[in-house]
N, C-alpha and C positions, 0 to 999 in steps of 0.2 A: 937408187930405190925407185920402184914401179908406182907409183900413184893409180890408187881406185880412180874413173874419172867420175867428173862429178854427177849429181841426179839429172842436172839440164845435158849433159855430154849422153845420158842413156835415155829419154826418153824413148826415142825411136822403137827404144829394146823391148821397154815395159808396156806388153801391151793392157788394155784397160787401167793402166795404171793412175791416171787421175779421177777412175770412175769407181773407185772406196764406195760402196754401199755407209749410207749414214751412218749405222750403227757399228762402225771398223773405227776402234777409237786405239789399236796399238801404235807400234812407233811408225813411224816415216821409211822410206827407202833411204832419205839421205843421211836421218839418225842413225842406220843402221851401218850405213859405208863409213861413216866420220870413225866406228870402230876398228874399220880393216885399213884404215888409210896409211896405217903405218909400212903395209906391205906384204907380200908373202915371206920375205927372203928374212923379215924381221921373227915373225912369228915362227921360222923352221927354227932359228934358233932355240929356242926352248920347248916347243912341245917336241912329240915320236918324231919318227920319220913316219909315220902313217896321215901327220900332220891333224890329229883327233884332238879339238879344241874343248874337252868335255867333264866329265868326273869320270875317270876310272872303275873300273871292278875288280879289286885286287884280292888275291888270296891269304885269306886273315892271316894264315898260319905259316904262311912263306912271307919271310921277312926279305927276303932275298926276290922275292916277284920284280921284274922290271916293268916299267912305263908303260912299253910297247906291247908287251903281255897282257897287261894288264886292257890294255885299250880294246886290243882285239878280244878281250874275253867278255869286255860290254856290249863293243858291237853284236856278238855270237847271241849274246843274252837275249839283246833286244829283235834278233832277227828269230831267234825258239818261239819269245814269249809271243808276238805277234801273230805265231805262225805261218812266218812268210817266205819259210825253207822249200824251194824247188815249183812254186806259186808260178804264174805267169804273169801278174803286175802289182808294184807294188808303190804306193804314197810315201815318199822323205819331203817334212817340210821344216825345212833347215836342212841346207846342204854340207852346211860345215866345206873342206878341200875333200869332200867325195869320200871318205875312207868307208861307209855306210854303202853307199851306192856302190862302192867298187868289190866290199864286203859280200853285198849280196847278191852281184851276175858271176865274181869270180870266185868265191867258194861255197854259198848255198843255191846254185841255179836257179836262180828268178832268172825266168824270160826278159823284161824290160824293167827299168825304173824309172820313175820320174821325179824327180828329184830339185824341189823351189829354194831359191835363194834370191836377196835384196843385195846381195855386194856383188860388183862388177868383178872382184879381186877373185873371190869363189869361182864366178861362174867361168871366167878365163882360165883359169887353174883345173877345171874341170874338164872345158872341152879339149885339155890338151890330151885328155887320154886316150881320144879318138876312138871313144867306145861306143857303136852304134845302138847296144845294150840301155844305155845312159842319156835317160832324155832329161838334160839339165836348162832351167826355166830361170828366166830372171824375172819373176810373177811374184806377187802375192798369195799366201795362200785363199782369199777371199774372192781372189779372181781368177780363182782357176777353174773351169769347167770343162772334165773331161768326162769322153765320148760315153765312156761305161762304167761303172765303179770297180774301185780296185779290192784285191784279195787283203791287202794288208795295208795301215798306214803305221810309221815309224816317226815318232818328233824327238828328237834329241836336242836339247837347249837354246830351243828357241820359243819355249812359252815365256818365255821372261821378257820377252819382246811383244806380248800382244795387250796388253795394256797400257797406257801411259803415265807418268807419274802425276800424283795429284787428283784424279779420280776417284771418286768415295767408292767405298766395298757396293753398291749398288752394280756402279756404274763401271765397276770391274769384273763384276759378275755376269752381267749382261755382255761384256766385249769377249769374255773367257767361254758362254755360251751362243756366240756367233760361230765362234774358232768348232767349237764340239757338232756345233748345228750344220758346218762347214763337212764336216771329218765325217758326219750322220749319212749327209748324201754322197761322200764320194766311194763309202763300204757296202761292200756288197753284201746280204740278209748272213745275219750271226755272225762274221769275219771280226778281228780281230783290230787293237792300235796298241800301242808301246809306248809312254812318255814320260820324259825323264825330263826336269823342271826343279831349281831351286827354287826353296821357297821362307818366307818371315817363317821363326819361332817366336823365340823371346827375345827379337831386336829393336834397338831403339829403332823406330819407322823413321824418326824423321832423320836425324845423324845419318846412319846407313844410306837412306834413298838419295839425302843430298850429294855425299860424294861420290855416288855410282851414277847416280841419274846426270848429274854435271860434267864428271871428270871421267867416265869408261864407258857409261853406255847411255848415251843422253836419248831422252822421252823414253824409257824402257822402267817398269819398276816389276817385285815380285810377288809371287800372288801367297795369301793364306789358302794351306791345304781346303781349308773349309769353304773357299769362294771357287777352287775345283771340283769341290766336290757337289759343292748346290748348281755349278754349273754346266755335269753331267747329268743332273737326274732327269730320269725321261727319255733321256739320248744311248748313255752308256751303261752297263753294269761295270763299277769294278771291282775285278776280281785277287790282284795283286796289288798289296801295297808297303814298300819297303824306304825306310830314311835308312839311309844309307850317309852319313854326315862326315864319319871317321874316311871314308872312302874320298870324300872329294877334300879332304884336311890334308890327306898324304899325295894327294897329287897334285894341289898348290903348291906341295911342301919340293914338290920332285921339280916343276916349270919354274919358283921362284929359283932352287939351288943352279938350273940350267940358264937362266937368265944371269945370273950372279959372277955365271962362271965365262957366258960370253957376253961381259957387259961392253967391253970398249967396240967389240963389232958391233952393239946392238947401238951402242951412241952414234957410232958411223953411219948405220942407217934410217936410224929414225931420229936423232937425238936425245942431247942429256936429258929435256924437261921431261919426255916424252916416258924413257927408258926407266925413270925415276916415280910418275905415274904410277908405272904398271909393278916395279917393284913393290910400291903402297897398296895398290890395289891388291895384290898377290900376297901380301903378307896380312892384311885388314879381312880379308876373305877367310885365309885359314886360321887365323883367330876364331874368326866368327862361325865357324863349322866344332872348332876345336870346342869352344863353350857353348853351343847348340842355342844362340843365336839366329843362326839357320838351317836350315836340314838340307839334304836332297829327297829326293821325293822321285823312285822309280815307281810309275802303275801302270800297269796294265789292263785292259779297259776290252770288254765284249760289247759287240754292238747290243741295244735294246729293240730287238724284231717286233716289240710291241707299242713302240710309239704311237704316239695317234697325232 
């Protein structure tokens, strides 16, 4: 099994990376790889082959929809809503293993992507596709400054990583309003973003954060719809907004049945504690979706041309 290497093994890579503007209070780079350390070869086990770590778009009415359809019919979603079909550059921040970025130079021609990610495991996995298309960053999005703004930005699950746990709604708001104030200057006048983001409903905060934030995604918690939403105004309009909860219940429901099914290879490569984790994790999740505990949260978001 391949080991992410660690955050002192990548400094070289991350540039600016210990110069976080004060008010960047999300997770860590090395909070963020302690996620992937299990591997690639772990995780192909149970997600697609398109390797989409994400919530699904399935079609209500096809019971019979697979995974993999399903995957590519969010990506699609989220590359319509933003408008960033045949575009010349476009913002992914959250790289996920690239299906996003590869989505949109090889079926909706976007000229270039730039495409951020905190795990060494991604960004490896990504240059192997030797796409010159695919400008893949192991950056923060807080330190990124590029030359001109882009036509479109696309976040796919990684707002749940920009604040930390333990943070009062103030001072979640304010970290969730850096990320939008981020997103504000990197779009170019009325352009478009896409963001998909689990979020608290009716969850016990403290139960839920403790074994997510400790045992799957430590310094990372989730945000109330309401602390997104106080945290675009001024910045964003938004225009679309869909919980989509049933959606991300049946596609835990699809990674745990795949996980279950290749469990002795998944102990061989990551091990028992490890494999046993993600199974909890996996079945605590789509509980929590199934009694609306937590939602998903697709919205799509117009730049505000009238900021001041």
């Amino acid at each position: 099994m391949k080991k992410a290497n660690s955050l002192k093994d990548n400094v070289p890579l991350l540039e600016h990376r210990q110069n976080y503007p004060t008010n960047y209070q999300g997770a860590s780079a090395q909070a963020i790889q302690h996620h992937y350390d299990a591997g690639n070869e772990f995780y192909q086990l149970w997600l697609d082959s398109t390797l989409t770590y994400s919530c699904a778009l399935w079609d209500e009415h096809d019971s019979n929809d697979c995974l993999e359809t399903a995957q590519l019919r969010k990506l699609d979603y989220y590359i319509e809503q933003a408008r960033a079909k045949a575009v010349e550059r476009v913002l992914e921040i959250g790289s996920g293993w690239g299906s996003m970025a590869k989505r949109l130079v090889e079926v909706h021609d976007v000229k270039q992507v730039t495409t951020l990610t905190l795990s060494q495991a991604q960004l490896d996995w990504i240059q192997s596709f030797n796409n010159p298309q695919i400008d893949i960053r192991l950056e923060n999005w807080c330190d990124h400054c590029p030359p001109e703004p882009y036509d479109a930005i696309i976040s796919v699950a990684a707002f749940e990583a920009f604040a930390k746990l333990g943070l009062s709604e103030t001072e979640k708001i304010e970290a969730y309003r850096c990320f939008f104030e981020k997103c504000h200057q990197c779009l170019k006048a009325g352009r478009w973003m896409s963001l998909q983001t689990i979020i608290y409903e009716n969850a016990n905060v403290e139960t839920f954060s403790k074994f997510m934030g400790e045992e799957i995604f430590p310094e990372s918690d989730l945000p109330h719809l309401s602390e997104i939403a106080k945290a675009t105004q001024g910045l964003f309009e938004i225009i679309v907004m869909r919980n989509d909860r049933q959606h991300y219940e049946r596609t835990l429901k699809v990674w745990l049945k795949n996980l279950k099914e290749n469990r002795s290879k998944a102990i061989e490569l990551a091990g028992e504690n490890l494999v046993s984790r993600y199974e909890k994790y996996l079945s605590f999740c789509a509980i929590g979706f199934y009694t609306g505990t937590m939602n998903l949260s697709r919205s799509i978001k117009q730049l505000n041309t009238a900021v001041l």
